[in-house]
ChimeraX commands (.cxc) that place a marker at each C-alpha (Angstrom):
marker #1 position 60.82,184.34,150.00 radius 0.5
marker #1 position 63.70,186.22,148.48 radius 0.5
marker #1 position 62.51,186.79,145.25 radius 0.5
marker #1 position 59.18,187.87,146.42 radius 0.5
marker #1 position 61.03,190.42,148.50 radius 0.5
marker #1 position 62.49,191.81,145.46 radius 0.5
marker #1 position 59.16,191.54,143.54 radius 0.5
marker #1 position 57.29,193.36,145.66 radius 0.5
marker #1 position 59.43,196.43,145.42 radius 0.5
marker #1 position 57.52,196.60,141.86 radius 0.5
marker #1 position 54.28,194.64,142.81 radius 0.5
marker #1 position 52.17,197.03,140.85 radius 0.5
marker #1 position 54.41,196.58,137.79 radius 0.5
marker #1 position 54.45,193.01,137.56 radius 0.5
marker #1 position 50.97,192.37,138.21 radius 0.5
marker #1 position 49.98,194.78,135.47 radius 0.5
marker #1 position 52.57,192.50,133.46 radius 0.5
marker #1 position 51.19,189.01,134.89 radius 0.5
marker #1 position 47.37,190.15,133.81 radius 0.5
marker #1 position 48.79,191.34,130.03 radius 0.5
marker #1 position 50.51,188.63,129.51 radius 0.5
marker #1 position 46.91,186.11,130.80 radius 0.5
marker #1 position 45.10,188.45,127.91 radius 0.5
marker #1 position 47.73,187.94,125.45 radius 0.5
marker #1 position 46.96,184.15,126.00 radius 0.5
marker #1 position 43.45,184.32,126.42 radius 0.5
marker #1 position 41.96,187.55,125.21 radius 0.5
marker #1 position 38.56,185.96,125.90 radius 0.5
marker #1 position 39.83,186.26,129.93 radius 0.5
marker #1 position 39.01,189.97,129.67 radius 0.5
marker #1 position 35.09,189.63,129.86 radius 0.5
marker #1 position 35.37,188.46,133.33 radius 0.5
marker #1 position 36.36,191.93,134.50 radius 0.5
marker #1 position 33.47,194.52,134.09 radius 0.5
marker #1 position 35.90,197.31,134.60 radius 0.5
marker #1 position 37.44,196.65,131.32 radius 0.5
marker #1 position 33.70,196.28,129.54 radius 0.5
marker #1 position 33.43,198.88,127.27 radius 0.5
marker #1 position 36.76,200.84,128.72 radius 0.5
marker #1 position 38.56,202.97,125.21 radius 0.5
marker #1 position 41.81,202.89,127.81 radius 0.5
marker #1 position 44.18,200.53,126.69 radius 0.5
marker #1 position 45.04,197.53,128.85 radius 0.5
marker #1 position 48.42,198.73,129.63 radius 0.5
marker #1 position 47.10,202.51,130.94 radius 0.5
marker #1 position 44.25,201.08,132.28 radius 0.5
marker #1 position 44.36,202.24,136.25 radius 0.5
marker #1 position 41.65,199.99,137.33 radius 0.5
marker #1 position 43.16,197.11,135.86 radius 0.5
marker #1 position 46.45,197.86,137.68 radius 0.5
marker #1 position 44.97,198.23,140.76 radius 0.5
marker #1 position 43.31,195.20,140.92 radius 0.5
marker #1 position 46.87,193.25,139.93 radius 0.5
marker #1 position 48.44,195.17,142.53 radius 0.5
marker #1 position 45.38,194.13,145.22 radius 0.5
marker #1 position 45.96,190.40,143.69 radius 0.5
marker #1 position 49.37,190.31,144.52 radius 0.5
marker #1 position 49.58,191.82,147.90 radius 0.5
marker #1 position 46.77,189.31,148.58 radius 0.5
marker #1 position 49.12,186.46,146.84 radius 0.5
marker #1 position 51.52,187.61,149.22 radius 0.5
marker #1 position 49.60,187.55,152.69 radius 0.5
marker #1 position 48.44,184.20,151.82 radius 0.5
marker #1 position 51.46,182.68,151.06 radius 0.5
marker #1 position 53.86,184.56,153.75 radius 0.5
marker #1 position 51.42,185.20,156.93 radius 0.5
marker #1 position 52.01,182.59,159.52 radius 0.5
marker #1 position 48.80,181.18,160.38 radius 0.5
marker #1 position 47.60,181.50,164.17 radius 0.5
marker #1 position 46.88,178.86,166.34 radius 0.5
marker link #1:1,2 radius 0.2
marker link #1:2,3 radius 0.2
marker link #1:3,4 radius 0.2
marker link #1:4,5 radius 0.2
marker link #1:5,6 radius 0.2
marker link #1:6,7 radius 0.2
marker link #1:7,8 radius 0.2
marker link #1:8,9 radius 0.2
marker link #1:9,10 radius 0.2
marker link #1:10,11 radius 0.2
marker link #1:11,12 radius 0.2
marker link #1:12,13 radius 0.2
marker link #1:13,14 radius 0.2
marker link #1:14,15 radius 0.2
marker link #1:15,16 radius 0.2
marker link #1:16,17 radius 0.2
marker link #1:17,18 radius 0.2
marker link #1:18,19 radius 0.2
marker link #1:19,20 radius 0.2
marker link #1:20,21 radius 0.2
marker link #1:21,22 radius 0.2
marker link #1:22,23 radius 0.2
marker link #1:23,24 radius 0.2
marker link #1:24,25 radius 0.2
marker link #1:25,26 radius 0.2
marker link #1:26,27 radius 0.2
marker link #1:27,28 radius 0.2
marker link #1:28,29 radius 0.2
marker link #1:29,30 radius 0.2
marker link #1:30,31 radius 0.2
marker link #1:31,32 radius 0.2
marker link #1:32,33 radius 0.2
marker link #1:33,34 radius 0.2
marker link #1:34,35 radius 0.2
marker link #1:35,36 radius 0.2
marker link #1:36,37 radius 0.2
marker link #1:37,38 radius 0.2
marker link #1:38,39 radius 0.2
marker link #1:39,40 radius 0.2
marker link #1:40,41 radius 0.2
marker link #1:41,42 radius 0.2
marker link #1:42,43 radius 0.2
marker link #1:43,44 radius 0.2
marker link #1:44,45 radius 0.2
marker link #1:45,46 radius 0.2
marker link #1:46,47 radius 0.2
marker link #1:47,48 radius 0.2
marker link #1:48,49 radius 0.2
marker link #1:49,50 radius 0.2
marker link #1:50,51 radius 0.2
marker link #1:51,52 radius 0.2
marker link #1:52,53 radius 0.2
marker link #1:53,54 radius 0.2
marker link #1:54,55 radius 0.2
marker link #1:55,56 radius 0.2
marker link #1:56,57 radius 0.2
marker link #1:57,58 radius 0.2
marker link #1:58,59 radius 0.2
marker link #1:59,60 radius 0.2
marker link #1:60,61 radius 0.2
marker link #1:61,62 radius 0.2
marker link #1:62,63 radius 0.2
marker link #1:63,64 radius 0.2
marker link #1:64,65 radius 0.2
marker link #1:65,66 radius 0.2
marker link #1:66,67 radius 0.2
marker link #1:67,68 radius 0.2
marker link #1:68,69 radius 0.2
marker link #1:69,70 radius 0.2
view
C-alpha cells in the first residue's frame, strides 16, 4: 500500500511507461487500441494513450484498495 501511495503521485507517468514498455514487448499489442489506428503522434506524446493508462491505473487502484461492502 505504500508504494502505491508513492506511485500514484505520478499515476499518469507510469502508466504511460507500463503501456510503452507492453509495446516494446509486443508491438503487435497496439492494434487492440483503435485510438492509436492510424494516429502520426508518437506513442510517448500520444494524449489518448496516456489517458487511458492513467484511467487503468486509478481503476487498478480502486480494485485493489476499496474495501468491499457487506
Amino acid at each position: 500500500m505504500k508504494s502505491w501511495n508513492s506511485m500514484k503521485k505520478n499515476v499518469g507517468e507510469l502508466g504511460l511507461k507500463f503501456f510503452l514498455k507492453i509495446f516494446e514487448i509486443a508491438p503487435s499489442y497496439q492494434k487492440w487500441f483503435s485510438f492509436l489506428k492510424n494516429s502520426k503522434v508518437p506513442l510517448e506524446k500520444n494524449p489518448k494513450l496516456k489517458s487511458h493508462a492513467m484511467a487503468i491505473f486509478v481503476m487498478v487502484e480502486y480494485v485493489n484498495f476499496e474495501k468491499p461492502t457487506k
